[in-house]
PDB file with one MODEL, atoms N, CA, C and O in Angstrom:
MODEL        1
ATOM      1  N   UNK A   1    -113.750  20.270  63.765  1.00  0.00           N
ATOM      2  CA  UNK A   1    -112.867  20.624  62.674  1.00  0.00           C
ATOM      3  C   UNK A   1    -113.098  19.618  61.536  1.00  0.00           C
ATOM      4  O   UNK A   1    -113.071  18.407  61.758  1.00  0.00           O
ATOM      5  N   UNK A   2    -113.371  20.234  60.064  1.00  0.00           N
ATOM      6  CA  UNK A   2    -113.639  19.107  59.443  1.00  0.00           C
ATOM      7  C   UNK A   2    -112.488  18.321  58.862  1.00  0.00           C
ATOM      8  O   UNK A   2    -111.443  18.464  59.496  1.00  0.00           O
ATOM      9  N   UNK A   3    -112.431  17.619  57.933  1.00  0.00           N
ATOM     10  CA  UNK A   3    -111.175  16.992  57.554  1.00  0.00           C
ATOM     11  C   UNK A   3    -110.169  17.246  56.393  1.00  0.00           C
ATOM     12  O   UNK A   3    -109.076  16.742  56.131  1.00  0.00           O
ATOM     13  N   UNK A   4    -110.914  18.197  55.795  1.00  0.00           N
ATOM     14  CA  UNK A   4    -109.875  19.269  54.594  1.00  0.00           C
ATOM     15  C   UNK A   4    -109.300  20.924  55.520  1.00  0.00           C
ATOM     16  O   UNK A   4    -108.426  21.668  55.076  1.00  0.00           O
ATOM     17  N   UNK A   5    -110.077  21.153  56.843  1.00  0.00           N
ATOM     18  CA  UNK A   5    -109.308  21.834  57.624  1.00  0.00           C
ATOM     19  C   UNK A   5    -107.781  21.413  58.433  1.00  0.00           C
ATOM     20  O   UNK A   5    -106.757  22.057  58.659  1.00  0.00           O
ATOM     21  N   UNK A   6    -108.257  19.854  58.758  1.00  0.00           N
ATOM     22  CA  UNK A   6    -107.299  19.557  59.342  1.00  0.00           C
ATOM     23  C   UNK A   6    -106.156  18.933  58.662  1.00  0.00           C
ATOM     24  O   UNK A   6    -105.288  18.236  59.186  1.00  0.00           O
ATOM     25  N   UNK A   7    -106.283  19.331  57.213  1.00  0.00           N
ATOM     26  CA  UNK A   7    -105.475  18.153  56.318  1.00  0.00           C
ATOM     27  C   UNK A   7    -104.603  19.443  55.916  1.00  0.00           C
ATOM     28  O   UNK A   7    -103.427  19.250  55.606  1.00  0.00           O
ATOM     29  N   UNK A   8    -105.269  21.122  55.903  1.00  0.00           N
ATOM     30  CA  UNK A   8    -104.812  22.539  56.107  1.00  0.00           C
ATOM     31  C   UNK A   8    -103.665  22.485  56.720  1.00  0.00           C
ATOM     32  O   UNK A   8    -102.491  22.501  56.352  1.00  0.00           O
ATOM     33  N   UNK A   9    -104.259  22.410  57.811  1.00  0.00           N
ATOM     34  CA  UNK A   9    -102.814  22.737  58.788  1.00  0.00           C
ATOM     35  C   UNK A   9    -102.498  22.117  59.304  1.00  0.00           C
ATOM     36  O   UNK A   9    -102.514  22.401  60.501  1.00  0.00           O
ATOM     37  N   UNK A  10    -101.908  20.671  58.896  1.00  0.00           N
ATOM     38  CA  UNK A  10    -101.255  19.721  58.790  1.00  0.00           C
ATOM     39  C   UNK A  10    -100.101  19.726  57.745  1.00  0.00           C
ATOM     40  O   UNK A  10     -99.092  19.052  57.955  1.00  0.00           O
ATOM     41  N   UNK A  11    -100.282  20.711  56.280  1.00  0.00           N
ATOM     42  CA  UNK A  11     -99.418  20.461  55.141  1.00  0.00           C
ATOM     43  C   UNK A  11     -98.368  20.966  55.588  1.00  0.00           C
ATOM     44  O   UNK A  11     -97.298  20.389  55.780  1.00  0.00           O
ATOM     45  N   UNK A  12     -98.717  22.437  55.835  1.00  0.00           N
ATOM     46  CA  UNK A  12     -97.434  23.283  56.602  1.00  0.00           C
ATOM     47  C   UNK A  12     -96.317  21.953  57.251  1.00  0.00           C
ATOM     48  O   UNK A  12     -95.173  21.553  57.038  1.00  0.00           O
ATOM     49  N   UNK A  13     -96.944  21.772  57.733  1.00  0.00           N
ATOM     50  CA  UNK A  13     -95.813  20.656  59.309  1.00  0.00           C
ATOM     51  C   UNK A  13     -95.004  19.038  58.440  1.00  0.00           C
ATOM     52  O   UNK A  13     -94.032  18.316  58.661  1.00  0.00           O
ATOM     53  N   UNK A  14     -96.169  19.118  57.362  1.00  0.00           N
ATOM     54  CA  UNK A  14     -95.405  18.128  56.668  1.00  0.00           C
ATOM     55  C   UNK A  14     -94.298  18.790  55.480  1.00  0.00           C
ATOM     56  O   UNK A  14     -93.203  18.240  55.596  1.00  0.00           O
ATOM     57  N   UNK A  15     -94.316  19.491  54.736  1.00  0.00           N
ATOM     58  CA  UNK A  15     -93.767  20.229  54.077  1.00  0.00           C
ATOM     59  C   UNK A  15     -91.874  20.676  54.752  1.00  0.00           C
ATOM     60  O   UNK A  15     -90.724  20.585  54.324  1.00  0.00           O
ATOM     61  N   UNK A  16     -92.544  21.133  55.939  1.00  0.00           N
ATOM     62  CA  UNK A  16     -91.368  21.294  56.794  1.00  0.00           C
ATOM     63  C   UNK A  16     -90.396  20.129  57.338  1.00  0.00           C
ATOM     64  O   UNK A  16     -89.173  20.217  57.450  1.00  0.00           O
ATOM     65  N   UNK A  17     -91.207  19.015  57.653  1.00  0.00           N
ATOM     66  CA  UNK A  17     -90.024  17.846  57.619  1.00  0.00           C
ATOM     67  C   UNK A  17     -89.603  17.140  56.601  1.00  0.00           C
ATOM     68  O   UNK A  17     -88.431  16.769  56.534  1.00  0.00           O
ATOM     69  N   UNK A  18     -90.512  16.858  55.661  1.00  0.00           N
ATOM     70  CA  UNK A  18     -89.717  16.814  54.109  1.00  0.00           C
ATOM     71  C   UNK A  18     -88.473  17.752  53.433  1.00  0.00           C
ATOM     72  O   UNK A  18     -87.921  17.465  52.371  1.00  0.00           O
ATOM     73  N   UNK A  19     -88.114  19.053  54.356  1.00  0.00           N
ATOM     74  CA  UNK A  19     -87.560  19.797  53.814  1.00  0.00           C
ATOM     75  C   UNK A  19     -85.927  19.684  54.744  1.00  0.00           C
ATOM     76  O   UNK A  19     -84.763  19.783  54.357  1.00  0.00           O
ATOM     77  N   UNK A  20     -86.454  19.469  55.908  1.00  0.00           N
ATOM     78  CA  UNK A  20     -85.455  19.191  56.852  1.00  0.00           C
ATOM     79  C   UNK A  20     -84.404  18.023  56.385  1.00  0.00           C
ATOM     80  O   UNK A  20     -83.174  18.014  56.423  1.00  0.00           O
ATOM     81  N   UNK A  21     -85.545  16.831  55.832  1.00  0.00           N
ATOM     82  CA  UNK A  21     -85.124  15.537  55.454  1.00  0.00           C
ATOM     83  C   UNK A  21     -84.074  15.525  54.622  1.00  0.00           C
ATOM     84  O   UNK A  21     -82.941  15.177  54.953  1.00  0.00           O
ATOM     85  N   UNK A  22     -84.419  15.910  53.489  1.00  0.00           N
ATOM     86  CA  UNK A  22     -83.570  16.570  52.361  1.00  0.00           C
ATOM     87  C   UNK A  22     -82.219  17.102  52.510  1.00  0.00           C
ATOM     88  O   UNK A  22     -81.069  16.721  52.292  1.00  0.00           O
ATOM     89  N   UNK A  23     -82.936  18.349  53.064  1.00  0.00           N
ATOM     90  CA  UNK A  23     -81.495  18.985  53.956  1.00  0.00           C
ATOM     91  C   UNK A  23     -80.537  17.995  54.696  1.00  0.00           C
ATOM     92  O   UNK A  23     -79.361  18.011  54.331  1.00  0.00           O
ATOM     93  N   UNK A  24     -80.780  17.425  55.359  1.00  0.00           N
ATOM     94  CA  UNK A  24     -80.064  16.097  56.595  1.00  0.00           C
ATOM     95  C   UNK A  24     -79.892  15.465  55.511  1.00  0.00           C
ATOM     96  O   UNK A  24     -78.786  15.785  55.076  1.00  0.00           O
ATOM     97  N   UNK A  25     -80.583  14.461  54.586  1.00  0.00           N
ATOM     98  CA  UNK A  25     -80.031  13.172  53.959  1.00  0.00           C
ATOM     99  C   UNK A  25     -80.562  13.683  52.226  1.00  0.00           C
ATOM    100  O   UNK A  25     -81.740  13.713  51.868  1.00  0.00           O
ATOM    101  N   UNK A  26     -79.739  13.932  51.621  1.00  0.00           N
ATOM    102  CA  UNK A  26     -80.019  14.463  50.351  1.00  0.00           C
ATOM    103  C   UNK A  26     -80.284  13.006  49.544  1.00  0.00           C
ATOM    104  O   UNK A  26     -81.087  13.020  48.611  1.00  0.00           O
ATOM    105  N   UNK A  27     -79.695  11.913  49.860  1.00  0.00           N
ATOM    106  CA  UNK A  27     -79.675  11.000  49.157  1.00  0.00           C
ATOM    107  C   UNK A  27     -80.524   9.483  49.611  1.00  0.00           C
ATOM    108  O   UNK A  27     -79.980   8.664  50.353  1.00  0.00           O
ATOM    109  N   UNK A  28     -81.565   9.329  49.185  1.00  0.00           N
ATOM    110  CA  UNK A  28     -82.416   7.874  49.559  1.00  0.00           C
ATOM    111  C   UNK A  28     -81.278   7.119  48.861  1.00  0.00           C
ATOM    112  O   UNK A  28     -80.199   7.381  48.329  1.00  0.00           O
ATOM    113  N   UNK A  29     -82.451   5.494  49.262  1.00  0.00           N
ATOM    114  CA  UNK A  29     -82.093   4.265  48.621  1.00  0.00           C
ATOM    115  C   UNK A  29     -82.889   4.233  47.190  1.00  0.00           C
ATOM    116  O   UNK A  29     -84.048   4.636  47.086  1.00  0.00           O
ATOM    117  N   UNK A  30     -82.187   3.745  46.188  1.00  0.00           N
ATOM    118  CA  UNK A  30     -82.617   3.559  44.753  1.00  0.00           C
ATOM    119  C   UNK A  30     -84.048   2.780  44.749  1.00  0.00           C
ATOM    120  O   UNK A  30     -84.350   2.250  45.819  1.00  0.00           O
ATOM    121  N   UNK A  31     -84.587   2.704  44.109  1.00  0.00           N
ATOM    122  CA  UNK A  31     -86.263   2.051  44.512  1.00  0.00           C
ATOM    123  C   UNK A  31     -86.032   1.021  43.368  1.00  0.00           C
ATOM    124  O   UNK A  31     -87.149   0.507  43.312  1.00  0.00           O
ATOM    125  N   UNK A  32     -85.366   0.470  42.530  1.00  0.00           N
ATOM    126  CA  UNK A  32     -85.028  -0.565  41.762  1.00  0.00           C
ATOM    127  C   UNK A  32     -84.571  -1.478  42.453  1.00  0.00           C
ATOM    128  O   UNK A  32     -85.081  -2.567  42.718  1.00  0.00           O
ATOM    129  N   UNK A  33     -83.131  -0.850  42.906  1.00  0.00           N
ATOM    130  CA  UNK A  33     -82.148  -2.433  43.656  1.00  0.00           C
ATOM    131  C   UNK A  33     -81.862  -2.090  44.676  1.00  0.00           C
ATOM    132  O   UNK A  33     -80.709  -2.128  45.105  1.00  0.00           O
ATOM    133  N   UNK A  34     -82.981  -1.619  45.384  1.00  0.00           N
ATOM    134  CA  UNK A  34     -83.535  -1.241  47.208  1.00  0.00           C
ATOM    135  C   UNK A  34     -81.790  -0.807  48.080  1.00  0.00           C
ATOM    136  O   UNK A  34     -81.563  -1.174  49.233  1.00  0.00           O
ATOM    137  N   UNK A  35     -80.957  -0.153  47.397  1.00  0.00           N
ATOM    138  CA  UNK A  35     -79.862   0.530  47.738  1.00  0.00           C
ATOM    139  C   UNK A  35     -78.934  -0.465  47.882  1.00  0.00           C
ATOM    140  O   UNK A  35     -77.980  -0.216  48.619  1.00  0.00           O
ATOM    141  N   UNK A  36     -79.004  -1.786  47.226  1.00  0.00           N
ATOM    142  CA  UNK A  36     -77.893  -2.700  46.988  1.00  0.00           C
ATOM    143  C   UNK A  36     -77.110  -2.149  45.935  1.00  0.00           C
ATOM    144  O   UNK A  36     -76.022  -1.664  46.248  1.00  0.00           O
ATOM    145  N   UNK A  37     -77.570  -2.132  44.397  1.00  0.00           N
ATOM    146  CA  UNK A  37     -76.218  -1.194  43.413  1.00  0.00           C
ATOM    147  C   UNK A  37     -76.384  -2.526  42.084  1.00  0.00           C
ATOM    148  O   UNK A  37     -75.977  -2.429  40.926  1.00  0.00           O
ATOM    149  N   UNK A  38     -77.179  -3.836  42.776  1.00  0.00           N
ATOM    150  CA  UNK A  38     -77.112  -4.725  41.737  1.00  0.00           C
ATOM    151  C   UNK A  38     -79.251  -5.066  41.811  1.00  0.00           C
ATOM    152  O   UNK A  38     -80.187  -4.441  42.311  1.00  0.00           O
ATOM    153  N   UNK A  39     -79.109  -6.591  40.874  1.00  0.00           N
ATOM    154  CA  UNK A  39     -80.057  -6.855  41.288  1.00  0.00           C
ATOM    155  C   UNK A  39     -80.462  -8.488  41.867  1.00  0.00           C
ATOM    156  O   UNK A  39     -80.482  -9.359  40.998  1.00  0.00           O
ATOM    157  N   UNK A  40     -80.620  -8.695  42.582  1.00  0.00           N
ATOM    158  CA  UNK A  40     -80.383 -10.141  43.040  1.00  0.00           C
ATOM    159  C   UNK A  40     -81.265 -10.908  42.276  1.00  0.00           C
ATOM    160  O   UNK A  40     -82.148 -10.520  41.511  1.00  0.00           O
ATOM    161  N   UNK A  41     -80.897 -12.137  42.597  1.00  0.00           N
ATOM    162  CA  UNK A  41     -81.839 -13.128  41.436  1.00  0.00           C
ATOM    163  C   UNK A  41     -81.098 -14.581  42.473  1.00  0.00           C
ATOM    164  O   UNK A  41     -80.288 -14.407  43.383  1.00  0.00           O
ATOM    165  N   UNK A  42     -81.480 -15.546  42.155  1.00  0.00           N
ATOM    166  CA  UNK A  42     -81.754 -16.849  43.096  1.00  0.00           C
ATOM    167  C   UNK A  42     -81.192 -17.835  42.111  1.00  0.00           C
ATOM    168  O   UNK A  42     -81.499 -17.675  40.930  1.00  0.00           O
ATOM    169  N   UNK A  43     -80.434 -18.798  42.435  1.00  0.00           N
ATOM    170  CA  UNK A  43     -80.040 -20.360  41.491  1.00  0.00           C
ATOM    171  C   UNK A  43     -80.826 -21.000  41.702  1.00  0.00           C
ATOM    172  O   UNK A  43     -81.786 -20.757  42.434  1.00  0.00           O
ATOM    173  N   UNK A  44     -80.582 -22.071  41.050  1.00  0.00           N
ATOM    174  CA  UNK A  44     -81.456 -23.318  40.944  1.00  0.00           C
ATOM    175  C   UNK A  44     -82.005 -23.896  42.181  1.00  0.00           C
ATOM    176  O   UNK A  44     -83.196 -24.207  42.196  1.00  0.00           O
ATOM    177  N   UNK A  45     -80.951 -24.151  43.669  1.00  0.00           N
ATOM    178  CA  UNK A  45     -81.255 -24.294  44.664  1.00  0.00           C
ATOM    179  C   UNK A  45     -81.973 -22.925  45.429  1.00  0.00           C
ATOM    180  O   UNK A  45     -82.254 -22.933  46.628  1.00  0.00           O
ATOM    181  N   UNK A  46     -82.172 -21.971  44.693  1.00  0.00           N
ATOM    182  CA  UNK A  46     -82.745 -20.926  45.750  1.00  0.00           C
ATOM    183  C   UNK A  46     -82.217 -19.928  46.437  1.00  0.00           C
ATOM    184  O   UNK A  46     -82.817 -18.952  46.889  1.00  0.00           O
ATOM    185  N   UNK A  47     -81.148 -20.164  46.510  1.00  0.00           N
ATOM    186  CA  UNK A  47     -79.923 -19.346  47.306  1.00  0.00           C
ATOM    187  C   UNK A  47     -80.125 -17.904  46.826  1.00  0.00           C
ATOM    188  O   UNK A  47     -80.853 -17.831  45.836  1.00  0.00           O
ATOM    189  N   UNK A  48     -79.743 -16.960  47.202  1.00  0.00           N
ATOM    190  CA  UNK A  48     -79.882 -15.145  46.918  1.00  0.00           C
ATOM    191  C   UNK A  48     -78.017 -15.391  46.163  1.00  0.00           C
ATOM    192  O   UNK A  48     -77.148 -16.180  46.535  1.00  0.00           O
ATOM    193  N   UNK A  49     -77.987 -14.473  45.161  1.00  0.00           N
ATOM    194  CA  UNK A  49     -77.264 -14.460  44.324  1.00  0.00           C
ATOM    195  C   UNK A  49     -76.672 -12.642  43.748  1.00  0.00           C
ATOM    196  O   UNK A  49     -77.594 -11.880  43.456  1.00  0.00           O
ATOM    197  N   UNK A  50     -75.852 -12.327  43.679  1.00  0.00           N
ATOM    198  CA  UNK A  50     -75.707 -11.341  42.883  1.00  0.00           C
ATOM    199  C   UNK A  50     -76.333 -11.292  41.447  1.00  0.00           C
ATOM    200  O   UNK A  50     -76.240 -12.202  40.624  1.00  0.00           O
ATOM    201  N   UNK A  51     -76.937 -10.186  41.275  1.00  0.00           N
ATOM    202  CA  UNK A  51     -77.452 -10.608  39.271  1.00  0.00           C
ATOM    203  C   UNK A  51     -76.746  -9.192  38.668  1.00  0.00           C
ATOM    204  O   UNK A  51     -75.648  -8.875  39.126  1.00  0.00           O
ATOM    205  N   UNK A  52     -77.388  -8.337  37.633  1.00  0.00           N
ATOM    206  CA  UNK A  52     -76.598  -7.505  36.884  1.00  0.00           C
ATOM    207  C   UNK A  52     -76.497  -6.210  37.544  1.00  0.00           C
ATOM    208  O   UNK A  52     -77.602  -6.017  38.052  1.00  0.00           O
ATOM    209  N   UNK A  53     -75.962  -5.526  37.718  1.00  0.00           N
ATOM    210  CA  UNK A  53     -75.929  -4.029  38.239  1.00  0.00           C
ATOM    211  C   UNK A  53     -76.574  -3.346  37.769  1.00  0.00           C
ATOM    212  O   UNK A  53     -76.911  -3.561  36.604  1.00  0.00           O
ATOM    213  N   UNK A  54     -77.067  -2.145  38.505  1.00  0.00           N
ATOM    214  CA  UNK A  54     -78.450  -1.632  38.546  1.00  0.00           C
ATOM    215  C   UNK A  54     -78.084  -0.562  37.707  1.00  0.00           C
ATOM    216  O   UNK A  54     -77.357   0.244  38.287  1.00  0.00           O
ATOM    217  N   UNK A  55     -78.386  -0.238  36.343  1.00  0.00           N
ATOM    218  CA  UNK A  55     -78.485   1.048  35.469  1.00  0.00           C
ATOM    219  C   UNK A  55     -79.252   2.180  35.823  1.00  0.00           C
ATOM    220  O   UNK A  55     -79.140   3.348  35.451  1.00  0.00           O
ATOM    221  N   UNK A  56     -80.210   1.541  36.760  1.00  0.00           N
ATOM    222  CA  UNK A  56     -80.928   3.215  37.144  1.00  0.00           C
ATOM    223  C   UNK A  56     -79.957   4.403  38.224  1.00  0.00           C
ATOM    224  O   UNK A  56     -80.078   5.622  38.348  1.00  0.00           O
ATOM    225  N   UNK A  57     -79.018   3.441  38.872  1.00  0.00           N
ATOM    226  CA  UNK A  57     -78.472   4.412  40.002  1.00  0.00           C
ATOM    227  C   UNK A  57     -77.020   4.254  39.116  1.00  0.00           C
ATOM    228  O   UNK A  57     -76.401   5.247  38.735  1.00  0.00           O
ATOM    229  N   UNK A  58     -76.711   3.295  38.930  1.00  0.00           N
ATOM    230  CA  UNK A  58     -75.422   2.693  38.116  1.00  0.00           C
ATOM    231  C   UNK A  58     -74.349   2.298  38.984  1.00  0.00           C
ATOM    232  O   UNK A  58     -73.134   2.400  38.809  1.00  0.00           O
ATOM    233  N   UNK A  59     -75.108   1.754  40.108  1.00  0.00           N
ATOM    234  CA  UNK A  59     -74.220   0.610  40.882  1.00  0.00           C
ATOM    235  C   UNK A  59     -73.966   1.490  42.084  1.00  0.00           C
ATOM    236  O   UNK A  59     -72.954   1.313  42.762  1.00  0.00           O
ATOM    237  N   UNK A  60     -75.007   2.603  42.429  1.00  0.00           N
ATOM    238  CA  UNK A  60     -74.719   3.487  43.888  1.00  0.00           C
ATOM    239  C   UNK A  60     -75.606   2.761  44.571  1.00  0.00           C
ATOM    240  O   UNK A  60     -75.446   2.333  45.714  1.00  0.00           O
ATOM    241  N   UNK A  61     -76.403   2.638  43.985  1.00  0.00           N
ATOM    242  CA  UNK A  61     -77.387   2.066  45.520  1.00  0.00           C
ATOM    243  C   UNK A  61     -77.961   3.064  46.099  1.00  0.00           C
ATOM    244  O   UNK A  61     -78.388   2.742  47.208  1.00  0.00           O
ATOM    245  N   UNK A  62     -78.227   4.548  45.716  1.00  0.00           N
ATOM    246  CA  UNK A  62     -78.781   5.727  45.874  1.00  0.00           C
ATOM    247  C   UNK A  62     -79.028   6.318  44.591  1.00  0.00           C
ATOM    248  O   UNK A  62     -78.458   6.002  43.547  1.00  0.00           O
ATOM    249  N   UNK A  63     -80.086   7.367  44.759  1.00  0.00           N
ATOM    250  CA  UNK A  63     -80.667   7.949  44.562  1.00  0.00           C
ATOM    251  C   UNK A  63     -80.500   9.664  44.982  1.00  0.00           C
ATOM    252  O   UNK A  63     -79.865   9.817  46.025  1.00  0.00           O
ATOM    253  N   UNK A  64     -80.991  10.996  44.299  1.00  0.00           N
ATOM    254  CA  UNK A  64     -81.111  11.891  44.608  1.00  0.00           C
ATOM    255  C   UNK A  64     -82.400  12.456  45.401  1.00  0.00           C
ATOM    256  O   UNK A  64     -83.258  12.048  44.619  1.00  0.00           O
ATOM    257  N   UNK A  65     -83.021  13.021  46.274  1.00  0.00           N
ATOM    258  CA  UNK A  65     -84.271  13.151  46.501  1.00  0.00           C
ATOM    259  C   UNK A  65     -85.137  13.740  45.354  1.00  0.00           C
ATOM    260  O   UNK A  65     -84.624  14.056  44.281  1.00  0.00           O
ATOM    261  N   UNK A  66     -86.619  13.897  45.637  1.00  0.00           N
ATOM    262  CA  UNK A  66     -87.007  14.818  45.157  1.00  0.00           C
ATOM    263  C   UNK A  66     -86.974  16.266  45.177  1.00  0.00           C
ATOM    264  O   UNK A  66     -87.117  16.935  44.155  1.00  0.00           O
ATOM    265  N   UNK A  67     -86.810  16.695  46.185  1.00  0.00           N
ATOM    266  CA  UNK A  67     -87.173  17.789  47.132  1.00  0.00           C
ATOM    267  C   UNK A  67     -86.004  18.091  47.008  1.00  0.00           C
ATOM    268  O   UNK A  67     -85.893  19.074  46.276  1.00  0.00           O
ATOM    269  N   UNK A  68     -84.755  17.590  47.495  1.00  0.00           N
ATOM    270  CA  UNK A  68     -83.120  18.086  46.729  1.00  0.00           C
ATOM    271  C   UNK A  68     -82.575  18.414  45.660  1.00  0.00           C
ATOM    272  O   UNK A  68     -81.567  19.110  45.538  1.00  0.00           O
ATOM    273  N   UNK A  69     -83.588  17.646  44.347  1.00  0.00           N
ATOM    274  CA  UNK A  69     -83.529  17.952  43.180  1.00  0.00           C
ATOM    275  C   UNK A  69     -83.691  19.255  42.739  1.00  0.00           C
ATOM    276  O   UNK A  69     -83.040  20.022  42.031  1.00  0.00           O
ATOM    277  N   UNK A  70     -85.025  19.309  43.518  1.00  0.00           N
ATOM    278  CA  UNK A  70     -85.843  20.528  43.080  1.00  0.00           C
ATOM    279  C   UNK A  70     -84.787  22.276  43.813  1.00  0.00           C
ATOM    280  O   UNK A  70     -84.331  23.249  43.213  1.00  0.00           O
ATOM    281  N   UNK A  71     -84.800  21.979  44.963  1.00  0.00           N
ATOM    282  CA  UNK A  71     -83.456  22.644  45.536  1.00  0.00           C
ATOM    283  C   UNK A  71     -82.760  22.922  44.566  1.00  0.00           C
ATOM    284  O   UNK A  71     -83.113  23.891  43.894  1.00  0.00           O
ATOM    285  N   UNK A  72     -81.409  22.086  44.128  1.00  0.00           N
ATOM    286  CA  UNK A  72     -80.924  22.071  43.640  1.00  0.00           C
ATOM    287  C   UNK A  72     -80.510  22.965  42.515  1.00  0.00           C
ATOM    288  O   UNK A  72     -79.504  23.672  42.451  1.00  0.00           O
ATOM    289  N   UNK A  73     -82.017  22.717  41.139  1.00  0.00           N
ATOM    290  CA  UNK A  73     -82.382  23.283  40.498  1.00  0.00           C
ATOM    291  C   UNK A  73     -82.328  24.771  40.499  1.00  0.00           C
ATOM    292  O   UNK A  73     -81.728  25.484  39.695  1.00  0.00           O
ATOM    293  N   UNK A  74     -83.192  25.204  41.734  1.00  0.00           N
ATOM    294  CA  UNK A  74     -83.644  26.518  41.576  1.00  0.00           C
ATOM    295  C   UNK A  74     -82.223  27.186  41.931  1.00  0.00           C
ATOM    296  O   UNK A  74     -81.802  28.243  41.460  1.00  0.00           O
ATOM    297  N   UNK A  75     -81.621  26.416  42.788  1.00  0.00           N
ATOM    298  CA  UNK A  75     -80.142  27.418  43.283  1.00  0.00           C
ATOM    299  C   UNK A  75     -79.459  27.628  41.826  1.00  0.00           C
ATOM    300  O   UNK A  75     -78.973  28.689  41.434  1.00  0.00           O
ATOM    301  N   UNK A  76     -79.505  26.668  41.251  1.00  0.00           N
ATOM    302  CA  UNK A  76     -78.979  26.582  39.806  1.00  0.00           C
ATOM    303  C   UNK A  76     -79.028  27.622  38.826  1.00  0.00           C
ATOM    304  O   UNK A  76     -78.087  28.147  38.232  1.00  0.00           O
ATOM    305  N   UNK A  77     -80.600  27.911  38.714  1.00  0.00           N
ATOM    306  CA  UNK A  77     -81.049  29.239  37.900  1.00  0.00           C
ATOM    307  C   UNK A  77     -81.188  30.399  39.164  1.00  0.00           C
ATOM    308  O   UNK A  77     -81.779  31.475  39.068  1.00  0.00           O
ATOM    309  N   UNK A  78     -80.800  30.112  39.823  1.00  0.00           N
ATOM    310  CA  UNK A  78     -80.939  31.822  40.604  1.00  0.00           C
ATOM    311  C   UNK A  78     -79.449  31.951  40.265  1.00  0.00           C
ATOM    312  O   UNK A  78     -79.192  32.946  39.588  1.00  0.00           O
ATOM    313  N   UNK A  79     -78.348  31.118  40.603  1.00  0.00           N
ATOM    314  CA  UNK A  79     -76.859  31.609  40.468  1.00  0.00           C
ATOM    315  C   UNK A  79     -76.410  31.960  39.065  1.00  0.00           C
ATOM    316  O   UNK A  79     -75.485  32.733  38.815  1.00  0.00           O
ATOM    317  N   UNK A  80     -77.001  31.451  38.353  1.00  0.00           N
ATOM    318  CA  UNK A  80     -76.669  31.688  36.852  1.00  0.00           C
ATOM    319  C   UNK A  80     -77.615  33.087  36.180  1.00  0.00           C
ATOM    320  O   UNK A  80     -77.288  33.817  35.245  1.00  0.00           O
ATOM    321  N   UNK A  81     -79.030  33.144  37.134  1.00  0.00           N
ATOM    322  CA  UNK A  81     -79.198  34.524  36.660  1.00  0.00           C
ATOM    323  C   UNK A  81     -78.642  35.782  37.497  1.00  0.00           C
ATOM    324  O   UNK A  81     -78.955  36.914  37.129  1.00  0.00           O
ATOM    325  N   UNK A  82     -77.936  35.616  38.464  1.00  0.00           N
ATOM    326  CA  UNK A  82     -77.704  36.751  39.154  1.00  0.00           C
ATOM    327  C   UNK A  82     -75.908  37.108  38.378  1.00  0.00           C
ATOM    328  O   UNK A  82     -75.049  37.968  38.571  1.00  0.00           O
ATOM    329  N   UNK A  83     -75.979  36.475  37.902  1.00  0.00           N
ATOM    330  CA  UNK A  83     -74.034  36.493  37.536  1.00  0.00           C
ATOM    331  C   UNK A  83     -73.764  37.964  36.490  1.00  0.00           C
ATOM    332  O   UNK A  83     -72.631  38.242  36.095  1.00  0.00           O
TER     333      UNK A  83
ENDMDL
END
């Protein structure tokens, strides 16, 4: 089997647990302030510190998926065109 066959029917199976994932946990950790909500920063001695709160999530510490987004979306324009 060569290796764009097996990379074939392999997508299917990945596709499907990315979708599951989503479904189960709609929400990751923020990839800025790794699902803390701030951003840490260190004093003079070194110590781990609270620093400013994270504007990308805005202090959740999560994130939406991709794949939930996209969900999301389409339920969005299917309900609004079927009305």
């Amino acid at each position: 089997m060569t290796p764009i066959a097996a990379a074939i029917t392999c997508l299917p199976i990945v596709t499907l647990c990315y979708a599951a994932l989503c479904a189960a946990s709609p929400f990751g950790n923020c990839r800025k302030c790794r699902g803390l909500g701030f951003q840490t920063k260190t004093d003079r001695k070194g110590r781990l510190k609270r620093g400013k709160d994270c504007r990308r999530c805005k202090t959740t510490g999560k994130r939406i998926r991709i794949g939930r987004w996209l969900f999301n979306r389409t339920q969005r324009i299917y309900r609004d065109g079927t009305r």
